[in-house]
C-alpha positions in Angstrom: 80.7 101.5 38.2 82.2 98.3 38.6 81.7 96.0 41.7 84.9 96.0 44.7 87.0 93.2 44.1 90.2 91.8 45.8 91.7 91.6 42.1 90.8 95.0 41.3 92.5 96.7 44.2 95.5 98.7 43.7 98.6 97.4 45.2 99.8 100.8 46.2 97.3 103.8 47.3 98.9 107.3 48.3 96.7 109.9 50.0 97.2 113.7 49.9 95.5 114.1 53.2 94.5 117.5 52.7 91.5 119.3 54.3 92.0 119.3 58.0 92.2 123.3 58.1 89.4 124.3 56.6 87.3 121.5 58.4 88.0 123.3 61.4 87.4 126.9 59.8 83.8 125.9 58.7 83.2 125.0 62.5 84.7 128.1 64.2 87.7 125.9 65.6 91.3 126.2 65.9 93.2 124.8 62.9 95.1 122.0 65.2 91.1 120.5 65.9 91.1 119.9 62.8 94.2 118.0 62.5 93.5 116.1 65.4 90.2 115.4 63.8 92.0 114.1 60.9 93.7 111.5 62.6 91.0 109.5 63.3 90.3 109.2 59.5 94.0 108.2 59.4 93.1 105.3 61.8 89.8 104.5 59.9 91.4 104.3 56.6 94.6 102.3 57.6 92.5 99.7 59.0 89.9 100.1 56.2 92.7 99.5 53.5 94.4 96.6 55.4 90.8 95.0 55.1 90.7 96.2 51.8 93.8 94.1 50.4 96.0 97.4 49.9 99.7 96.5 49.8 101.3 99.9 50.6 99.0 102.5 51.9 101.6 105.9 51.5 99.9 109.3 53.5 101.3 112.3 53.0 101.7 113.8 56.8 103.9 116.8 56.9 105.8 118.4 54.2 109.0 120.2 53.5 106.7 123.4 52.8 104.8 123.0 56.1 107.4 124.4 58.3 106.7 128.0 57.1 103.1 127.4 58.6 102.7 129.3 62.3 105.0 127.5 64.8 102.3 126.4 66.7 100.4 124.7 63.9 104.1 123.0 63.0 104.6 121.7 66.9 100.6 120.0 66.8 101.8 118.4 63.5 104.8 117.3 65.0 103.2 115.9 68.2 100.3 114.6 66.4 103.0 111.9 64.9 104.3 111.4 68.5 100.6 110.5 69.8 100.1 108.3 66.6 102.9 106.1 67.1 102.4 105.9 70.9 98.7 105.2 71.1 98.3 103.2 67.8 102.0 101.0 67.4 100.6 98.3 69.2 97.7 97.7 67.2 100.0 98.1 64.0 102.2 94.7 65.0 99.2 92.8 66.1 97.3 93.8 62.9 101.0 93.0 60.8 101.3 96.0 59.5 104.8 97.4 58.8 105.6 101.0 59.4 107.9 103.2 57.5 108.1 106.7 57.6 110.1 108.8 54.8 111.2 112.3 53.7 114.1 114.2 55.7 115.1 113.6 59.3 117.9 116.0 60.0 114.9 118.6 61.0 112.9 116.1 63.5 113.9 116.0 67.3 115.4 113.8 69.1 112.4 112.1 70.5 110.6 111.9 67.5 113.4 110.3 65.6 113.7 107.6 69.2 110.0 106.7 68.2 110.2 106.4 64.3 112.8 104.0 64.7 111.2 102.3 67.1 108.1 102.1 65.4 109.8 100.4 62.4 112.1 98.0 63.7 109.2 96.8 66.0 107.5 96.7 62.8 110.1 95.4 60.4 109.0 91.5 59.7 104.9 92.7 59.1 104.3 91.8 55.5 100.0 92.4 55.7 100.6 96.4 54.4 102.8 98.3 54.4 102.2 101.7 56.2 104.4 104.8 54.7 104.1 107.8 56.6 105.8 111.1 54.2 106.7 113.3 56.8 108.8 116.0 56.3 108.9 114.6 53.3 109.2 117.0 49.4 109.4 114.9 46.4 111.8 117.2 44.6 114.1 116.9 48.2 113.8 113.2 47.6 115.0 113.0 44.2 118.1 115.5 45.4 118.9 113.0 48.3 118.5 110.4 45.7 121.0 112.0 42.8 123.3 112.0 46.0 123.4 108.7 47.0 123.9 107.8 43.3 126.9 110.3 43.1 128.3 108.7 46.6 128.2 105.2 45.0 129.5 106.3 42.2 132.7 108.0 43.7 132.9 105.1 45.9 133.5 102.4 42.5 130.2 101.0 43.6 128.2 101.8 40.6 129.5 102.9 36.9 128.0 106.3 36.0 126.7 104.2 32.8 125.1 101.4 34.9 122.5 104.1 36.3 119.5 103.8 35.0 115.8 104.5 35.9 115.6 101.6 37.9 118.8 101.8 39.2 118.0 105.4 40.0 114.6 104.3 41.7 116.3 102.3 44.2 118.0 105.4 46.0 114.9 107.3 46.7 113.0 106.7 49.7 110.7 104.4 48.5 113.4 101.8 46.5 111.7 98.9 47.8 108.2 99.6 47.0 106.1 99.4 44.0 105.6 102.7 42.8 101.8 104.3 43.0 98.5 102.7 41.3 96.4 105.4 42.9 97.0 108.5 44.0 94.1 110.2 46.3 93.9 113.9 47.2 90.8 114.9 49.4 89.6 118.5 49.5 88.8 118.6 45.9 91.6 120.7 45.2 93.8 119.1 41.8 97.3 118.9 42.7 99.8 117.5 43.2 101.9 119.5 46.0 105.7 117.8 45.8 104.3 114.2 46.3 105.7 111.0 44.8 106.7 113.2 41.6 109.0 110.7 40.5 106.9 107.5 41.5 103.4 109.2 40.5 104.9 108.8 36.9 101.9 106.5 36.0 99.5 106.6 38.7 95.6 107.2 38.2 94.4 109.9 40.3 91.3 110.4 42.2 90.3 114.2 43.6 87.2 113.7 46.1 85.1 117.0 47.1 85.1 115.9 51.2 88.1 117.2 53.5 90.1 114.9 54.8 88.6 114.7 58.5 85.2 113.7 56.6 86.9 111.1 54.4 85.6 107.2 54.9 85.5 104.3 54.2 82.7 104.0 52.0 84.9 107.3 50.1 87.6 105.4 49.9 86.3 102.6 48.3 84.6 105.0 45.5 87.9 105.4 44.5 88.9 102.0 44.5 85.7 101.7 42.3 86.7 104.1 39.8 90.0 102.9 39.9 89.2 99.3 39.1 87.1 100.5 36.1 89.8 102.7 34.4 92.1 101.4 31.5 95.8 101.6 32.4 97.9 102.1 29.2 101.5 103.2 30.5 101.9 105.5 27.1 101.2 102.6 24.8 98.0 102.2 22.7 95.7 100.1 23.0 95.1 96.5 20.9 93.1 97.0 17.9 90.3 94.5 18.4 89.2 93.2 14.8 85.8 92.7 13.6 84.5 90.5 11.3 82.0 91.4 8.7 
């Protein structure tokens, strides 16, 4: 495998967290341990990946499916969020990262919408990583939101329905300012993809480690950076014949 560089770092990794539930289950504990268990990984890997030389670290938090999980289970996700941006926002600025959180907000409370913003206009001028949160966030919901926002512009003379490209396109969804995905993680060992990034995961490598999320470190994560750095990235073309002289 080849060594860790800073050259060989992906400029954007996005993690499927996935795993907290049935890190709990194996240990005879309530589901939400497990979550809260995971977000000390979160904490390790952020500041592991800032060290790193990661760009955009995107984590996939809550999705658009996870509301029809037991209410209680939804209202731990939903706080855990709260307690991450109120115990950790401080070390974010000093450490420069910026914070941006996507997906839907119509669904999220008051409260918690008070504390996103916050959290990333305090944010707003970091430029060491970029920290994504996806919560509430569904990648097919996304692209929707996006073909709306196209469709606004359009009816408003803004853009020409034969302007819109894939670019163009790309820089409606949630993410229009960021590079899409070099590598895409998801812990657990299961291999899917679960509504995440569909449209900016056109390309990505992905990586599909056996250890749950709560149990995923830093030494893990830079296995995958590993791998990663060793793969050849063709982006549908073929590769250069190499002659060879006789």
């Amino acid at each position: 495998m080849p060594p860790l560089t800073h050259s060989g770092v992906p400029r954007h990794v996005a993690i499927i967290m996935d795993g907290n539930g049935r890190w709990a289950g194996r240990r005879g504990l309530p589901r939400t341990l497990g979550h809260r268990k995971g977000v000390e990984s979160v904490r390790r890997i952020v500041r592991h990946a800032g060290n790193r030389g990661v760009g955009v670290l995107t984590l996939y938090a809550f999705s658009r499916e996870n509301w029809n999980r037991p209410k209680a289970e939804v209202s731990e996700l939903m706080g855990l969020l709260q307690r991450y941006i109120r115990s950790d926002l401080e070390e974010l600025v000093e450490q420069g990262v910026r914070v941006q959180v996507i997906g839907g907000r119509h669904d999220l409370n008051s409260t918690l919408l008070g504390m996103i913003e916050n959290a990333e206009a305090r944010t707003a001028h970091n430029d060491r990583m970029h920290l994504v949160l996806a919560f509430n966030y569904g990648g097919r919901d996304e692209i929707v939101r996006a073909a709306r926002r196209a469709a606004e512009a359009v009816a408003r003379g803004e853009l020409a329905v034969e302007a819109l490209d894939e670019a163009r396109f790309a820089g409606f969804l949630d993410t229009g300012t960021l590079p899409d995905p070099d590598l895409v993680i998801r812990t657990s060992g299961e291999q899917r993809i679960s509504n995440f990034l569909l449209w900016q995961s056109a390309y990505a490598e992905y990586s599909f480690p056996d250890a749950l999320w709560p149990d995923f470190d830093e030494a893990m994560f830079d296995e995958a950076l590993r791998d990663f750095a060793g793969r050849e990235r063709r982006f549908g073309t073929v590769p250069p014949v190499t002659s060879v002289s006789t």
